[in-house]
PLY file of the C-alpha trace (Angstrom):
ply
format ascii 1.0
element vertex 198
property float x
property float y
property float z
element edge 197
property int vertex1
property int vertex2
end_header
0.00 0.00 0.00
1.36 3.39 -0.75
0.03 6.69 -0.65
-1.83 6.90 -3.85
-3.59 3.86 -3.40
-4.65 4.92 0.20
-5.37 8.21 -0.84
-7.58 7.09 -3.78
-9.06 4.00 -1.63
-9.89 6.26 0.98
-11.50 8.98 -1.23
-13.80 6.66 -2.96
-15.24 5.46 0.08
-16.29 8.93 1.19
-17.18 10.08 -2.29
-19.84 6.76 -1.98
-20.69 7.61 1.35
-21.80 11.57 0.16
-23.77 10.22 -2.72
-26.13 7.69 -0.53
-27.28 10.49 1.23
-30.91 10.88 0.61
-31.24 13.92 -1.57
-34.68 15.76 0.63
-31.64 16.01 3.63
-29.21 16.64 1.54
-30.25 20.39 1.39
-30.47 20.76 4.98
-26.90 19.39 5.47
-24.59 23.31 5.63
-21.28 21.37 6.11
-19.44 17.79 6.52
-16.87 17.57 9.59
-13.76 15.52 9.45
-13.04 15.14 13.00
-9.43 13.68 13.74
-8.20 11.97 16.63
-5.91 9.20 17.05
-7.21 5.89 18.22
-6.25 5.08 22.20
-4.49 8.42 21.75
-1.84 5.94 19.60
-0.59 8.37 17.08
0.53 5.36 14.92
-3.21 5.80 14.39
-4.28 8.48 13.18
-7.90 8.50 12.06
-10.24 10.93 10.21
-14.58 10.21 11.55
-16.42 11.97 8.92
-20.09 13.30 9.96
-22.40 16.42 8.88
-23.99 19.08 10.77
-27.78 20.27 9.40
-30.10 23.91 9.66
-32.31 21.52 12.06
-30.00 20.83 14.19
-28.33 24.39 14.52
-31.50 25.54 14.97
-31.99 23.62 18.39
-28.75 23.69 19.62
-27.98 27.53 19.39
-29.88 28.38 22.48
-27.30 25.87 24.57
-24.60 27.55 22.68
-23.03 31.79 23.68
-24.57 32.71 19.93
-25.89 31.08 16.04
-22.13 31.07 14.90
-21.13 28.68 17.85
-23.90 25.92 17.19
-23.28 26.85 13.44
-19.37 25.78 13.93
-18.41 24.57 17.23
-18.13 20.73 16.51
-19.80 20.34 20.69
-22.78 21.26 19.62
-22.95 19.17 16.30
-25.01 15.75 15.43
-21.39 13.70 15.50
-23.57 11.03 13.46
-20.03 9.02 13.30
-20.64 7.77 9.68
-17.28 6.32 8.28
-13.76 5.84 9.53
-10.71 7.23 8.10
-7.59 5.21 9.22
-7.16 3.93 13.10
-5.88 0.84 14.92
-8.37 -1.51 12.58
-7.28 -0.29 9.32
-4.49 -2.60 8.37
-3.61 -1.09 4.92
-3.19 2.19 6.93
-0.27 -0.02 8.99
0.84 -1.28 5.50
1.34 2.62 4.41
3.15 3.38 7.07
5.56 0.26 7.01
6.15 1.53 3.00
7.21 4.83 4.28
9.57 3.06 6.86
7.45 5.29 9.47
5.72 2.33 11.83
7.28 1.08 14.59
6.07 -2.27 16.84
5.07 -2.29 20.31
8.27 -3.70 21.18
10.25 -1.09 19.37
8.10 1.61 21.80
9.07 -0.51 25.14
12.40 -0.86 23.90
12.34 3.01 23.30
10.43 3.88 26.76
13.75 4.24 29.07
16.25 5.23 26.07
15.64 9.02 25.06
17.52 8.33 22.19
15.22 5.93 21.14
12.22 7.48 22.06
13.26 11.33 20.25
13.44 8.82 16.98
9.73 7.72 17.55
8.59 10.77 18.50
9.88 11.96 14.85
8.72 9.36 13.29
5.00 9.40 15.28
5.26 13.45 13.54
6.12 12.42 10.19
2.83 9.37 10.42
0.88 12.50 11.44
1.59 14.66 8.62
1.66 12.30 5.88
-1.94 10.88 6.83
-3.41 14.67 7.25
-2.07 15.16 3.70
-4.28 12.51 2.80
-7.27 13.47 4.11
-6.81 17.47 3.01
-6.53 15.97 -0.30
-9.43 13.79 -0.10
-11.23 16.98 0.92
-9.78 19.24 -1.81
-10.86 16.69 -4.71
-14.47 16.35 -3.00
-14.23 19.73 -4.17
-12.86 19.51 -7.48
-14.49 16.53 -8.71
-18.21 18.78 -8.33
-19.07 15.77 -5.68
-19.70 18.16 -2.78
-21.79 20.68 -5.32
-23.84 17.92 -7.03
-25.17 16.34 -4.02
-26.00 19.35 -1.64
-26.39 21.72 -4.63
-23.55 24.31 -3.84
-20.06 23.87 -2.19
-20.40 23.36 1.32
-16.99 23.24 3.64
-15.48 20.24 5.04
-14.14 21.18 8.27
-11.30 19.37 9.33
-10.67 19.38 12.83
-9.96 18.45 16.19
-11.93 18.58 19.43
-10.20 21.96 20.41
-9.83 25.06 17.21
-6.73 26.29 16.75
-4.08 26.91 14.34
-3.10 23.61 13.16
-6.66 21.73 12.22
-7.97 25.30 10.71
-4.74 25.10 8.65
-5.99 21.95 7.45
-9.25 23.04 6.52
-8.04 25.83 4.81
-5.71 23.95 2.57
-8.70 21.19 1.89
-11.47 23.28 0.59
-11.85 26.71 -1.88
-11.40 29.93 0.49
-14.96 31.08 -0.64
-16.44 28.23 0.80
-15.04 28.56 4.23
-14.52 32.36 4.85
-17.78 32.17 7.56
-16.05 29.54 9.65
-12.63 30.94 9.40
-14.47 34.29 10.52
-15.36 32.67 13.55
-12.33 31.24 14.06
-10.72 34.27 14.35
-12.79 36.73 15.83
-14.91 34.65 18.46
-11.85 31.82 19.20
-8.85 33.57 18.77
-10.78 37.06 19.46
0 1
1 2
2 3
3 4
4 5
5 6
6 7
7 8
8 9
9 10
10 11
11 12
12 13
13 14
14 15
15 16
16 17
17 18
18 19
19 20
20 21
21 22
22 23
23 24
24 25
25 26
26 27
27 28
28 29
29 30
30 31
31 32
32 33
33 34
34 35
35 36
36 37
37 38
38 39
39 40
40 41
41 42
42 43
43 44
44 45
45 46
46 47
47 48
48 49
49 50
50 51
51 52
52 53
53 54
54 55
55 56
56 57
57 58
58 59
59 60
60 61
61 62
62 63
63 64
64 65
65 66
66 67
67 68
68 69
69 70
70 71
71 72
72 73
73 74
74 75
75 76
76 77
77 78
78 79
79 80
80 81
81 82
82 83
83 84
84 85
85 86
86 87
87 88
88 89
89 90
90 91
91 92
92 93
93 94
94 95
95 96
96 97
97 98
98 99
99 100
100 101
101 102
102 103
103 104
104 105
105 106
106 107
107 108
108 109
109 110
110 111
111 112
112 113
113 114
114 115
115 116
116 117
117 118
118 119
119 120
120 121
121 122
122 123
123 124
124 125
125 126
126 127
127 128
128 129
129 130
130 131
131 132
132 133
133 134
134 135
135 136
136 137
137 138
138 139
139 140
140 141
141 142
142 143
143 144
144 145
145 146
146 147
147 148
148 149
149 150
150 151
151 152
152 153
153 154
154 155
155 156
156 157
157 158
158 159
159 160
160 161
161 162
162 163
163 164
164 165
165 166
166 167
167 168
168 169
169 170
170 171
171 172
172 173
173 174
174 175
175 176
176 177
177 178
178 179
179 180
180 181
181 182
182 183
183 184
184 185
185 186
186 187
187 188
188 189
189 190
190 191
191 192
192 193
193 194
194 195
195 196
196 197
């Protein structure tokens, strides 16, 4: 497995996964999250849930939330309807990438590495250089949603993929604003920036 074939593996299954939606919620869907975490906090495995936040569901939750623009974009007050899985500790081929890239390391290798700082500052590289590789993925995934018209035919316009984590800050907006066209997230970023970073 190498990072084309993930990549294109990967972005098939989401590009099926946007077209099942029925096409009445469709409209009421304003944006899909790509939520990433790393499963057991292993960051040998990295993984991407994807999920969608509607109108209806904004609409109920911005009276438990400081304004609109918080239920519209804080990921707390979202459905998380978990819907597919990007990566993790059950995705062998994601293992398989990593062993390409001479990146993954056993559990042996991270014992072995536990009382050597040696050892453990070359992990901790390598753990950085899984990260990046597998967000590059997914903010391509994201940007050829985009480009291939598969966000604009199903929900009728563009709508933003945010890529995130739990907490907003620099990094994960960095991610969604290399994975989607700037038009399309300039509201979210707005937040970002005036009510997070303020």
């Amino acid at each position: 497995m190498d990072k084309q074939s993930y990549f294109e593996k990967n972005y098939q299954s989401v590009k099926s996964l946007i077209e099942s939606f029925n096409d009445g919620n469709a409209t009421d869907i304003y944006a899909l999250s790509f939520w990433k975490d790393n499963s057991e906090d292993d960051p040998r495995y990295p993984c991407i849930t994807v999920s969608y936040n509607t109108y209806k569901n904004m609409d109920m939750e911005k009276d438990h939330a400081s304004n609109e623009r918080e239920a519209k974009w804080n990921f707390a007050y979202w459905l998380q309807n978990d819907l597919l899985t990007i990566g993790g500790e059950e995705d062998k081929d994601l293992a398989d990438w990593f062993s390409s890239e001479n990146l993954y390391y056993t559990d042996e290798q991270l014992e072995d590495a536990e009382d050597d700082e040696k050892k453990w500052d070359k992990l901790a590289v390598l753990d950085e250089n899984m990260q990046a590789l597998f967000m590059d993925v997914i903010i391509d995934i994201s940007r050829r949603l985009h480009q291939d018209g598969i966000i604009k035919k199903k929900f009728g316009k563009d709508i933003p993929v945010i890529i995130h984590e739990l907490e907003y800050y620099d990094l994960p907006v960095g991610w969604t604003e290399a994975g989607n066209p700037e038009e399309v997230i300039a509201e979210f970023v707005e937040w970002y920036e005036n009510d997070i970073c303020g």
